[in-house]
C-alpha positions in Angstrom: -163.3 -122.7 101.8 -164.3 -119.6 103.3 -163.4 -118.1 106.7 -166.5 -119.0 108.6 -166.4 -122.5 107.4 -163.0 -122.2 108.2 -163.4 -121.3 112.0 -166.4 -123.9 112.1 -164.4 -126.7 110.4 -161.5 -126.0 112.7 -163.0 -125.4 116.3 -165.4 -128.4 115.6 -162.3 -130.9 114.9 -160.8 -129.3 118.3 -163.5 -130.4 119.9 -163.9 -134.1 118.0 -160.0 -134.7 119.0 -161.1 -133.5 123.1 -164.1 -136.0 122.8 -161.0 -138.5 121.7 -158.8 -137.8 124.2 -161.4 -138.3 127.0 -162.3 -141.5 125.6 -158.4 -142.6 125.8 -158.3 -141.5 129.5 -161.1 -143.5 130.0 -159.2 -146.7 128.6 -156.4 -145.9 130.9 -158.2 -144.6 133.9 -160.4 -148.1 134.4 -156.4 -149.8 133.5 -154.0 -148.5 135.7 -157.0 -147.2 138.6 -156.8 -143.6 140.5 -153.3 -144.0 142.0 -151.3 -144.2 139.1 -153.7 -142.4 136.9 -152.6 -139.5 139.7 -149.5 -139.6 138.9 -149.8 -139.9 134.9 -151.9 -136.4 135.2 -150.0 -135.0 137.7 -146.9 -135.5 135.5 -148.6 -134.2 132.2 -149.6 -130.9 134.5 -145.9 -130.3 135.1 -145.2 -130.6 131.6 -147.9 -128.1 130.5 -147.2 -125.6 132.9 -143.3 -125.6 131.4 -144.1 -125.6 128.1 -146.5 -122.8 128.7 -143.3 -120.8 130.2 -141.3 -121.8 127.5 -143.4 -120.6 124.9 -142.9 -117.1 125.7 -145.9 -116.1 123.4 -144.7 -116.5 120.5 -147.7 -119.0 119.3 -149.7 -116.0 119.6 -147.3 -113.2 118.6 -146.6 -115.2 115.5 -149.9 -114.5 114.1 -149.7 -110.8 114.2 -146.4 -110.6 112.7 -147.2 -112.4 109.7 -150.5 -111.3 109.0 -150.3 -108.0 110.5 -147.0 -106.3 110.7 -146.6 -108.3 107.0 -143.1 -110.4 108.4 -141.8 -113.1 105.8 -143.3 -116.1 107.1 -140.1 -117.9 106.3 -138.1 -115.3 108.5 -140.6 -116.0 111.3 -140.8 -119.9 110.8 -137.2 -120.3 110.9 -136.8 -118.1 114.1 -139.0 -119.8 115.6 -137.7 -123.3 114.4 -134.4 -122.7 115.6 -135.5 -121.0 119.4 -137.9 -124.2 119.7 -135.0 -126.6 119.1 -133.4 -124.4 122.1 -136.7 -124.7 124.0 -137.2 -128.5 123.5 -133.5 -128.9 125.0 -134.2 -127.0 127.8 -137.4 -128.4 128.8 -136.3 -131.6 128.2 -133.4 -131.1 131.0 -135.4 -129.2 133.5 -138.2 -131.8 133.5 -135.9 -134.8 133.7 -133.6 -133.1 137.0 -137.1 -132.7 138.6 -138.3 -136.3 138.4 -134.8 -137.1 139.4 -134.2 -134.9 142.2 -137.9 -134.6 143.5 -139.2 -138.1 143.7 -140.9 -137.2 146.5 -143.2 -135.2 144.7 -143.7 -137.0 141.4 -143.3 -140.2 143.0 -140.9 -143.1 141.5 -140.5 -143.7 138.1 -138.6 -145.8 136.3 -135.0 -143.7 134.9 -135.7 -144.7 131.2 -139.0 -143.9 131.2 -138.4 -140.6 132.8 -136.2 -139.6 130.1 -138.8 -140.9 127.6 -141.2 -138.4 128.9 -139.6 -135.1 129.7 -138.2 -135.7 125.7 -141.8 -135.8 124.8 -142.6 -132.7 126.6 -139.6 -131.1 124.4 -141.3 -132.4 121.5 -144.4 -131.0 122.5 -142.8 -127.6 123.1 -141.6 -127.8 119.5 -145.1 -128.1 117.8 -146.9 -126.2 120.4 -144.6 -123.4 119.2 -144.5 -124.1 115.2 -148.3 -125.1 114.6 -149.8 -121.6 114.8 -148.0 -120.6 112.0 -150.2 -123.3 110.2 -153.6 -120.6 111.5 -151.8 -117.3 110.0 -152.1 -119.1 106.8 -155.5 -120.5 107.5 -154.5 -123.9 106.6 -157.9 -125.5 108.2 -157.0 -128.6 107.3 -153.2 -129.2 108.5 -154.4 -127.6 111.5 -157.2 -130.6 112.1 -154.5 -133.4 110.9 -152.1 -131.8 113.8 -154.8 -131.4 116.1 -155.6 -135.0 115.6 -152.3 -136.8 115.7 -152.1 -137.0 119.5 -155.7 -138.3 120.7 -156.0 -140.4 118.2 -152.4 -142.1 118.6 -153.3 -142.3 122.5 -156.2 -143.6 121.5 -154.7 -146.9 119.4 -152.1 -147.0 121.8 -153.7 -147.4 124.9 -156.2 -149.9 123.5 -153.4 -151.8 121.6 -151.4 -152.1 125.3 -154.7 -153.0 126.9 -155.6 -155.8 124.7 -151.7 -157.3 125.0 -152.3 -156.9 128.7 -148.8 -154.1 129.2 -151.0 -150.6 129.7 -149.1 -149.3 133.0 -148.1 -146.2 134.0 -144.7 -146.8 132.0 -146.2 -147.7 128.7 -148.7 -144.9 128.8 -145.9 -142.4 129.4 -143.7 -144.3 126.3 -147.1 -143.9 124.3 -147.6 -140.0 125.4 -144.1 -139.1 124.6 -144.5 -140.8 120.8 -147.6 -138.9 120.2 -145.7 -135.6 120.7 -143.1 -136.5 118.5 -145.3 -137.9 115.6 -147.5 -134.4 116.1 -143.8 -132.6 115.5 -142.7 -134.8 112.7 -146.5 -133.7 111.0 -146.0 -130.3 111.4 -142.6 -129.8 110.4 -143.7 -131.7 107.5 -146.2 -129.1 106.8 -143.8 -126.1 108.0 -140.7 -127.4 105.8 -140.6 -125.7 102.9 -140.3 -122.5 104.9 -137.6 -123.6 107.2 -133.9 -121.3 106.0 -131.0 -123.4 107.5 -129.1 -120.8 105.9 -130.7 -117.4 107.3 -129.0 -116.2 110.3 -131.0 -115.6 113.7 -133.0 -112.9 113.8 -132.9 -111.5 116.8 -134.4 -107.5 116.7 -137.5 -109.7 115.2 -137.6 -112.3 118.1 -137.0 -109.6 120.5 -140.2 -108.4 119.2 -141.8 -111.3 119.1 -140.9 -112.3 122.4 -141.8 -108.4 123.8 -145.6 -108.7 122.4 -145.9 -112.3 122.7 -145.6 -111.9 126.5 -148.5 -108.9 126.4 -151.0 -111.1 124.1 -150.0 -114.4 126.3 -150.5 -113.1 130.1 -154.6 -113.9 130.2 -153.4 -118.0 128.2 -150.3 -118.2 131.0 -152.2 -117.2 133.9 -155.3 -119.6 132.5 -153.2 -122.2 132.3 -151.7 -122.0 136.3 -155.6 -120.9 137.3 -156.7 -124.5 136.2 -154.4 -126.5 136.8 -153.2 -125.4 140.4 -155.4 -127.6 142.3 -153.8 -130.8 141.0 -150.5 -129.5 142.0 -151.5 -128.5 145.6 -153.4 -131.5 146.2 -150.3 -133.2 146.0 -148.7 -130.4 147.8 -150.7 -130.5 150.6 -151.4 -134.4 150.5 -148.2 -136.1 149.8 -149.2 -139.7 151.0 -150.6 -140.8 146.9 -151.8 -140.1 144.3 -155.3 -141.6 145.0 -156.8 -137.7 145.4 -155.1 -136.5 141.7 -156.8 -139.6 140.3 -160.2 -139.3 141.6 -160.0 -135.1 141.1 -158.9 -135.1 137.8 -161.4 -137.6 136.5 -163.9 -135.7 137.7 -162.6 -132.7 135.7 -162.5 -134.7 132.7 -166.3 -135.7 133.1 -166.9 -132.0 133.7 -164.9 -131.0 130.3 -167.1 -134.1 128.2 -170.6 -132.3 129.8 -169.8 -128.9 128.3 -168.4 -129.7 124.9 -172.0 -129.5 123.3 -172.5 -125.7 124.6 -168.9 -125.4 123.3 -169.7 -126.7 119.5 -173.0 -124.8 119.1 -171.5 -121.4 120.0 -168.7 -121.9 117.9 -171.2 -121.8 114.9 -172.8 -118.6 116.2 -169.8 -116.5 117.1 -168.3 -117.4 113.4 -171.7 -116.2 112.1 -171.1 -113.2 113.8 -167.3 -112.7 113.0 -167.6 -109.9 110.5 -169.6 -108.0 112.4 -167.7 -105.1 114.4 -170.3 -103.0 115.6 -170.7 -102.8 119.7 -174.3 -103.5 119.4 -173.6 -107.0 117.3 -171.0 -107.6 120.0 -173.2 -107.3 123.2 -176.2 -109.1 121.0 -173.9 -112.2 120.4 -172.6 -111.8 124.4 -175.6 -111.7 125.5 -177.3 -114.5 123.4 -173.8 -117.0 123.9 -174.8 -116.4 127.4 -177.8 -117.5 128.0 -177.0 -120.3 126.0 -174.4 -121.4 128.2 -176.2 -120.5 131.9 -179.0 -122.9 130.5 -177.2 -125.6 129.5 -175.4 -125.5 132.2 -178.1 -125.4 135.1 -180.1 -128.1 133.4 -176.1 -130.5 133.0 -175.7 -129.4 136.8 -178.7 -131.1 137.9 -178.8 -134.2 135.6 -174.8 -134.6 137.6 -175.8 -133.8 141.0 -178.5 -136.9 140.5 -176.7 -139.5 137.8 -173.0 -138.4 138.7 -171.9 -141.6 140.5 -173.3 -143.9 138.0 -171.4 -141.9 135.5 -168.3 -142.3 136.9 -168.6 -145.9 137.7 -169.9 -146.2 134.0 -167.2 -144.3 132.2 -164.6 -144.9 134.7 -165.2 -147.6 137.0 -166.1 -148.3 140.3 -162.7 -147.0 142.1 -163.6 -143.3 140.5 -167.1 -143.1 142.2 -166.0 -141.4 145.4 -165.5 -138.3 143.2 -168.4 -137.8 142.9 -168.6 -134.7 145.7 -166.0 -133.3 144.1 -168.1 -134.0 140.3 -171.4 -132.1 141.8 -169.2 -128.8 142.7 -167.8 -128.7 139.9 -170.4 -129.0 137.2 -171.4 -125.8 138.9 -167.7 -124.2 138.4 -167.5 -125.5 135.3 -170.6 -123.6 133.9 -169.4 -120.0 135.5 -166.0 -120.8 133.5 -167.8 -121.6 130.3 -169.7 -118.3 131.2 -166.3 -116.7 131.7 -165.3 -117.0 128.3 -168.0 -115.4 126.6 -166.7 -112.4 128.5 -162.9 -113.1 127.4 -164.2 -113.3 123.7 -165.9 -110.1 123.7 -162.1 -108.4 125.4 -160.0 -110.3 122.9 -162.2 -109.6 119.9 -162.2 -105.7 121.5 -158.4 -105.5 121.7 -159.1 -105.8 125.6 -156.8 -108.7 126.3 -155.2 -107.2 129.5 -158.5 -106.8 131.0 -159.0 -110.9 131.0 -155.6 -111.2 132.4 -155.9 -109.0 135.5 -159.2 -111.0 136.0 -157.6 -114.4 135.7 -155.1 -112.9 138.3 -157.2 -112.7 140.8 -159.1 -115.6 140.1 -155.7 -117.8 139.9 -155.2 -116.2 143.9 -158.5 -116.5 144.9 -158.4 -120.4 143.8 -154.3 -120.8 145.2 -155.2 -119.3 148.4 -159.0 -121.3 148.7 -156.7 -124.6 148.4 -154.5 -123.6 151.2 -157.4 -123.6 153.1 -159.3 -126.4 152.2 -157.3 -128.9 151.1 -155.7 -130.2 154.3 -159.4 -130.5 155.4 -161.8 -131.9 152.7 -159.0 -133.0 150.2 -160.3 -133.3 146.7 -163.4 -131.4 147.8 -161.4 -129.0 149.2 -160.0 -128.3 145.6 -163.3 -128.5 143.8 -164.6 -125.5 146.1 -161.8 -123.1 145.5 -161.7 -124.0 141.5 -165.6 -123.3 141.6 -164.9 -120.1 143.8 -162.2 -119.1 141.7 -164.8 -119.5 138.5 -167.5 -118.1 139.8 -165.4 -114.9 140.4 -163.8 -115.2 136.9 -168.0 -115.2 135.7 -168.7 -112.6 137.6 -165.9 -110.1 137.2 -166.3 -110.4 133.4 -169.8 -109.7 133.4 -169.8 -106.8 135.7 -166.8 -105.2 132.9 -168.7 -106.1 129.9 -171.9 -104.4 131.3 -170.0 -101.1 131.7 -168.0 -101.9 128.4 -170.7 -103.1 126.0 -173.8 -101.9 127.6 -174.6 -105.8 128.7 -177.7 -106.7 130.4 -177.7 -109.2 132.7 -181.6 -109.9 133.0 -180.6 -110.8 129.4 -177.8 -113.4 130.1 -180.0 -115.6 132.5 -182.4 -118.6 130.8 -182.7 -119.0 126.6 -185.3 -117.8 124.6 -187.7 -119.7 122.7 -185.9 -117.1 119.1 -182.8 -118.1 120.3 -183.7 -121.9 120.3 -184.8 -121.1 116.7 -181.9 -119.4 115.4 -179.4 -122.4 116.5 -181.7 -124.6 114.7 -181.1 -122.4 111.1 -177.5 -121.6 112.3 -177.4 -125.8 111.8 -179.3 -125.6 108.8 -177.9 -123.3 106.7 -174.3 -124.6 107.5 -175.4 -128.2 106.5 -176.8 -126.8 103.6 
């Protein structure tokens, strides 16, 4: 299998297992209703923002030191095997003393359960840490099996509970926590045979590791706390339920299922365009992902801001259409941050990482700050404003660096071309071919 079919056979199995996922919160979300479906996400936020510390880059940094600096990847593997034992302790005890200590905030949970969960999270932090190992090899097809393990366990799960009439906020933590440890039981299985019990810890390599890892990783870290900060102040700032988390975060999701078609076609385009390392290739793809994007998006935006509701009842039921305020803003935000990352692929692909991070800075405290504001007066509104604010600037920013960069055009970036309609057409062709 070549590289390109690689990269296509890869990112469209990522998004196959988000399509899967969104279908199991669907399953849970018309079960359990938008209080406790609140508190499921506002849980499974915590835990993604502490693995994200945990990781310390070293997903990323991995990469480059094995196929790159030319490390043994059994030297690396086993490093990182043995610090992501360390880090699934860790986690595991941090998450656990905050649901026990700040019920206020997470809101009651049964002990047992609580356990359950912050040891899935460890589990999590395990794989999340091993799997990339599985990309410096290109190993498309462990990567898929890994990447689907989780949605579809969820999926079975939650169904499985539903039909036996026991899907509850308790099972569908018990079923969450499983799927992270069948997802590490997979890729150790795959990781094994490189595993040295007897090789002594490394640590001038992880120091390293760690060092760069932390460079490569600020634009993911700050990403991750730029999108997912509004579920964490709207608790913040309304503490009475969970009933605003359930009805926001539903409306994300509907917002992440609208743009996973833009998502899949330019994944086939920038992998046609992989080799190519000349500026004028890069700001011809920019410019053409663009366009793509803004025109898909305008023409989602207003299907939403006329069907939404019926959506939402459809998909999630009746309980979830008050969201739908909060849907219609963010389609829009949700189009400028699909925008945004046509920018942050031509910086990473440029060696530009830094530049995306300083942007998602700014964004992550113009969005922070917008909440504040907003929140204690239009609630879940409130939070869909200052995400789409936050985007918007994220869009923008980019685009105003790339011009200066890559020579961009923004006339060019605007509505799709009847040439580019014809080249996705043969991009489809000629892979199915």
């Amino acid at each position: 299998m070549s590289l390109i079919r690689k990269g296509i056979f890869v990112s469209s199995g990522r998004v196959m297992c988000t399509a899967v996922s969104l279908f199991a919160g669907i399953i849970l979300a018309r079960k359990i209703g938008p209080d406790y479906m609140g508190q499921y996400d506002l849980l499974r936020t915590t835990g993604m923002l502490v693995v994200t510390i945990f990781a310390l880059g070293l997903h990323n940094a991995n990469i480059f030191f094995i196929n790159n600096r030319g490390h043994d990847i059994g030297l690396i593997t086993t490093n990182t095997f043995k610090y992501s034992i360390f880090a699934c302790v860790s986690v595991t005890f941090l998450l656990g003393f905050c649901l026990l200590f700040f019920k206020t905030y997470f809101g009651q949970l049964n002990s047992w359960i609580g356990c359950i969960f912050a040891i899935g999270v460890g589990f999590r932090q395990m794989y999340l840490l091993l799997r990339t190992i599985l990309s410096a090899e290109l190993r498309a097809r462990e990567i898929v099996i890994v990447e689907f393990i989780q949605p579809i366990t969820l999926l079975i799960g939650f169904a499985v509970l539903l039909i036996m009439g026991k899907l509850d906020i308790n099972t569908c933590l018990s079923v969450l926590a499983f799927s992270n440890f069948l997802t590490m039981v997979w890729v150790l299985k795959f990781l094994w045979p490189y595993i040295q019990f007897k090789t002594a810890f490394d640590w001038p390599v992880f120091k390293d590791t760690v060092i760069y890892g932390l460079k490569l990783s600020a634009a993911g870290l700050l990403f991750v706390f730029a999108s997912q900060v509004t579920v964490m102040l709207l608790r913040l700032l309304i503490p009475g339920s969970f009933y605003q988390i359930g009805l926001y975060s539903r409306a994300v999701a509907l917002t992440a299922l609208v743009i996973l078609i833009p998502r899949s076609v330019t994944t086939l385009l920038m992998a046609k365009w992989s080799a190519v390392d000349s500026q004028q290739a890069r700001c011809r793809q920019m410019q053409l992902t663009a366009r793509i994007y803004v025109t898909y998006s305008l023409v989602m935006a207003v299907f939403v801001t006329f069907v939404g509701k019926y959506l939402l009842w459809l998909l999630f039921g009746v309980e979830y259409v008050p969201a739908h305020s909060a849907l219609t803003i963010l389609i829009f935000g949700a189009g400028a941050l699909a925008l945004a990352e046509v920018w942050n692929q031509g910086f990473a692909s440029d060696g530009k990482a830094m530049v995306t991070a300083k942007i998602l800075l700014g964004t992550l405290i113009i969005i922070t700050v917008s909440c504040m504001v907003l929140i204690p007066y239009f609630d879940i509104v409130g939070a869909a404003i200052s995400a789409s604010l936050g985007y918007f600037f994220y869009a923008l920013a980019g685009m105003l660096i790339s011009r200066k960069l890559y020579g961009i055009k923004i006339s060019r970036c605007l509505w799709i071309k009847k040439t580019d309609i014809a080249l996705i057409i043969n991009s489809f062709t000629r892979q199915s071919k």
